[in-house]
N, C-alpha and C positions, 0 to 999 in steps of 0.2 A: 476568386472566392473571398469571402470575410472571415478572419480569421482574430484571434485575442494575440497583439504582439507587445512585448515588454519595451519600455523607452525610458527607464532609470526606477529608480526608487521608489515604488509607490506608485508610477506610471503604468497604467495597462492600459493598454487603447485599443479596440474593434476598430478594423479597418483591412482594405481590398487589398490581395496581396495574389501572388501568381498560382493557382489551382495546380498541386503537383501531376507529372503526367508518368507514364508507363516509361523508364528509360532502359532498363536487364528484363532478361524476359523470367525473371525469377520475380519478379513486381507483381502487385495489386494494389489499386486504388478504394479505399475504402470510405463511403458515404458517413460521418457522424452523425451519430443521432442520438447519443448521450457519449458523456464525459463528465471530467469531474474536473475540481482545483483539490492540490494536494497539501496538505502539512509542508512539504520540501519545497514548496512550494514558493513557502512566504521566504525561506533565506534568502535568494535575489529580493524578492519583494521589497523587505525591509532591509534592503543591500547589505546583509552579512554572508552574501556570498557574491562571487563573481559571476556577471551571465554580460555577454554583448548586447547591446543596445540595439533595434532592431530587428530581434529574433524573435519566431513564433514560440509559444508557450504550450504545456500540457503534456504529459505522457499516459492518457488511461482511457483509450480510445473503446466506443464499440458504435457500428455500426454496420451497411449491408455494401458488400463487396459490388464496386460498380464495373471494375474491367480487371483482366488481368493477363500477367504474361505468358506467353506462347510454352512455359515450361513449368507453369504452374498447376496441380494435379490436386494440389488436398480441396479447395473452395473454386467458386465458379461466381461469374455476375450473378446475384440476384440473392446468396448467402448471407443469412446474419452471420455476425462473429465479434469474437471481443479479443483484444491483443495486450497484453503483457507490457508493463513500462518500459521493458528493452526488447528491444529485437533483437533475434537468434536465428540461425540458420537452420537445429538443428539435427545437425550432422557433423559437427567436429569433435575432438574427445572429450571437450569438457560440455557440449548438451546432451552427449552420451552420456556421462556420469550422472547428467541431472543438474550444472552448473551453467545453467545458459544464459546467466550475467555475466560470466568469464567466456563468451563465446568469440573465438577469436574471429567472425565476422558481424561484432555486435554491431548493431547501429542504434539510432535513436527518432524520438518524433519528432523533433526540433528540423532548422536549418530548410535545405530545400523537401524534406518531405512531410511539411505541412504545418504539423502544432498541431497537439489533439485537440487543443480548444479551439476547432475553427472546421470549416465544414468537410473536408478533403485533408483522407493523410495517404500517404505512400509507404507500403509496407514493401519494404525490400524485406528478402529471403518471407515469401510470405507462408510458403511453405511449412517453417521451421515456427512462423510466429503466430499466427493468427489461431483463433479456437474456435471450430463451428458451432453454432447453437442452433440445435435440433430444431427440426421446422415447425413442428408444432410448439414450440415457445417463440417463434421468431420475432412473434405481435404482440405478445402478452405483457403486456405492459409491467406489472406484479413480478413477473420473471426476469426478464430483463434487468429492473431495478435492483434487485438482488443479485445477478448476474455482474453489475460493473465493476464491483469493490472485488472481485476475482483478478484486476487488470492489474492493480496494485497491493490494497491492503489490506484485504483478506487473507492473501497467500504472503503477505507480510508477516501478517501477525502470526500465522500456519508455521512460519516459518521460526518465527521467536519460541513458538513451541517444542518443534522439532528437535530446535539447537539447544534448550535447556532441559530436553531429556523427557517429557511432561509423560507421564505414565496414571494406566488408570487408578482407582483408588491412592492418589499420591496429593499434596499440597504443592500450590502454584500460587505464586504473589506471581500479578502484572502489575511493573512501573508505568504510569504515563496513563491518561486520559484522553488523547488522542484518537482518532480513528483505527489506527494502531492499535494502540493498548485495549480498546474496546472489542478490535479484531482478536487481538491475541487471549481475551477473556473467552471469547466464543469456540476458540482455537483449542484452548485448555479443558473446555467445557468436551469439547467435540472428543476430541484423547482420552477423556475420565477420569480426566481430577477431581476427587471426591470435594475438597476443600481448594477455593477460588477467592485469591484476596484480591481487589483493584485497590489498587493507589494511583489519587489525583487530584486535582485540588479544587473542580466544579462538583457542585451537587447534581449539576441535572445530567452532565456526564454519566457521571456515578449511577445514576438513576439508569442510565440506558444498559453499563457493566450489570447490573442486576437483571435487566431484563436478558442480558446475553447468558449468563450463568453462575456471576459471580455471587458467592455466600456470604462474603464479607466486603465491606470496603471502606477507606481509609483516604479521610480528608485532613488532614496533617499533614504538615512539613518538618524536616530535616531531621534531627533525633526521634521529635516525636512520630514522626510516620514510623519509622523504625524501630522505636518500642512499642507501638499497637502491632506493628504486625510479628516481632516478636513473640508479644504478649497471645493473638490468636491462634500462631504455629506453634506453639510451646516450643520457640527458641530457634525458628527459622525453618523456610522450605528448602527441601532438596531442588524445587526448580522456580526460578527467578526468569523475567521477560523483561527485559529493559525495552522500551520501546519508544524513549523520548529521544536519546543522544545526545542530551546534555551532561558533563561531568557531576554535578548536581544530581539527576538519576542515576548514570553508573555510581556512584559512592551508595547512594537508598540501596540500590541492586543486592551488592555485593555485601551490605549488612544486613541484608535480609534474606541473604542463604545461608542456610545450614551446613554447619563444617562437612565438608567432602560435597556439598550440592554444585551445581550448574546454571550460572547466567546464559542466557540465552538471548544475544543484543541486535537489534537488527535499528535502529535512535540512528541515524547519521549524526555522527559523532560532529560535537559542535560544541566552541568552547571549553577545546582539551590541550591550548596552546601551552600549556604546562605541563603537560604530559598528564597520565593515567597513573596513580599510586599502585602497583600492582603489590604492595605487599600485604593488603587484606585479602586477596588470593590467595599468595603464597601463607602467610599463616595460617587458615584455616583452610587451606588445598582446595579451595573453593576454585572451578574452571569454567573458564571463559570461552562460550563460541557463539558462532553467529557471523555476519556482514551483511549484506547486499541481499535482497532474498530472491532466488531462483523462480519466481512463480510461474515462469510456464511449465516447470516440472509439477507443480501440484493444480493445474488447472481442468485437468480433467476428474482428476479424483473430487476435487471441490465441488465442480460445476454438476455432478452426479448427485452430489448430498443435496446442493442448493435445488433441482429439478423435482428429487424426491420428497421435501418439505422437511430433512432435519437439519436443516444448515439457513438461515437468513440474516445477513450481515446489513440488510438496507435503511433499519434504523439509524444509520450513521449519518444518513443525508438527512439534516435537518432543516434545508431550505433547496431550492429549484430556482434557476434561473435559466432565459435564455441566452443565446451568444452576446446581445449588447447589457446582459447582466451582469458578464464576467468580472467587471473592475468590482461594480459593488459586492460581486461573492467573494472577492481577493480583500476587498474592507471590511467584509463580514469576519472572515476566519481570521484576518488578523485581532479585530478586535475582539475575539471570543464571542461572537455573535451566532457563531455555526460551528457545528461538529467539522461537517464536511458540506461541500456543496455542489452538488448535481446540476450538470450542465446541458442541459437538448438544443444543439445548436441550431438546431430547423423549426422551432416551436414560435 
């Protein structure tokens, strides 16, 4: 199969690599037929993080289930379905709780089970991971497109909510212009936060957080982002969304919560080799939660809103390419040339 594989810094290259096949009979093979390139994307990209040279790329897979194992019961050959950036079984105690990034049989798309950016991936425990999408959406193109940002950063941003406590009638600053941050405006909207600040630093971002729900938003940097949104909260929201992971955004976050409010970070923390100051916390008791986000626990609740017509996160993909577009969607988003960018590997 052809799949998008990383070979250094900047390097992404389409090319033939081995089709994964059925090896536990807890497996299913799944056919791509959208994906995405992610924000986390670009740290190896732009080699501020480590990844092996050689390895397949992507985590935010949907397409139609082509085979599966002899022990598989939820989906069947011929199923759409969209799957979550980690794989989970499930059924251990932490996807019981609803924690299926800490699933102690997590796995990932990378290595031998494919790279969601390429035509074939292998979902081990498919059971625990995969999300059917009703068969009357299974063609609908409109649906689907909405449907993808559920694999990632929709229940990302869902999640930045969550952790920061977002309550109806309440104010909510989102950090970060990112697909994220744009998620987590829509997220905040969805919870009913009367008052919705974005903070970021493009205009046409900003532009899309208004169309998502946001009342305000704030293209300023460093103090001053921090006294406009001051100045709009009369003096800080009780719920804050970090959603960049930069120490630069946690510091915006955390002074633009309201003494006794809640950050809520889900920003893979990046460029905090100094450590985190936690005593603008502790002085004004401001608390911190958030990591990883769980999204196959809210993917059905999501996927019900998105079906019904009050939930649409697919303004974020502001450009489409096919599988041999991938490098130039990885040049796009790094150059701020795209929000996010939607991948049809068979198109």
């Amino acid at each position: 199969m052809r799949a998008a594989v990383f070979h250094g810094p900047g390097d992404i290259r389409v090319e033939e690599v081995d089709k994964p096949e059925i090896e536990e009979p807890t497996d299913a093979i799944v056919r791509v037929t959208h994906t995405a390139i992610c924000g986390s994307d670009l740290w190896f990209y732009r080699g501020e993080s480590d990844r092996d040279p050689g390895t397949g790329v992507g985590h935010e897979p949907m397409g139609v289930v082509e085979e599966v194992g002899e022990d598989v019961r939820s989906v069947e050959p011929g199923d759409r379905v969209l799957a979550p950036f980690a794989i989970s079984c499930g059924s251990c105690e932490f996807c019981r709780k609803g924690l299926h990034t800490s699933c102690v049989n997590r796995d990932s798309w990378g290595g031998d089970n494919g790279g969601a950016q390429g035509e074939f991936v292998r979902s081990t425990h498919a059971d625990g991971t995969l999300v059917r999408v009703p068969d009357r959406y299974a063609d609908d193109e409109d649906a689907l497109r909405s449907l993808l940002p559920l694999t990632d950063v929709m229940g990302t941003g869902h999640h930045a909510a969550l952790s920061a406590g977002v309550e109806a009638g309440e104010d909510a600053v989102v950090v970060g212009d990112g697909a994220v941050g744009l998620c987590g405006v829509a997220a905040a909207r969805r919870l009913g936060a009367e008052r919705i600040v974005a903070v970021g630093h493009h205009e046409d971002r900003l532009a899309i957080a208004e169309e998502f729900g946001a009342t305000h938003t704030v293209a300023e940097r460093g103090d001053d982002a921090v006294d406009a949104v001051l100045d709009i909260t009369d003096g800080g929201a009780n719920h804050v969304l970090e959603c960049v992971g930069a120490a630069s955004a946690m510091e915006t976050a955390v002074e633009a919560a309201r003494p006794g409010g809640t950050v809520g970070y889900v920003g893979v923390p990046h460029g905090m080799e100094g450590g985190l100051d936690l005593f603008p916390f502790f002085g004004d008791n401001v608390a911190l939660r958030g990591g990883v986000a769980p999204v196959r626990a809210y993917a059905e609740e999501l996927l019900a809103d998105v079906l019904q017509g009050t939930l649409d996160p697919s303004p974020i993909f502001t450009e489409t390419v096919g599988l041999d577009g991938v490098p130039e969607g990885y040049r796009m988003m790094d150059d701020r040339e795209a929000v996010k960018v939607l991948v049809k590997p068979w198109a």
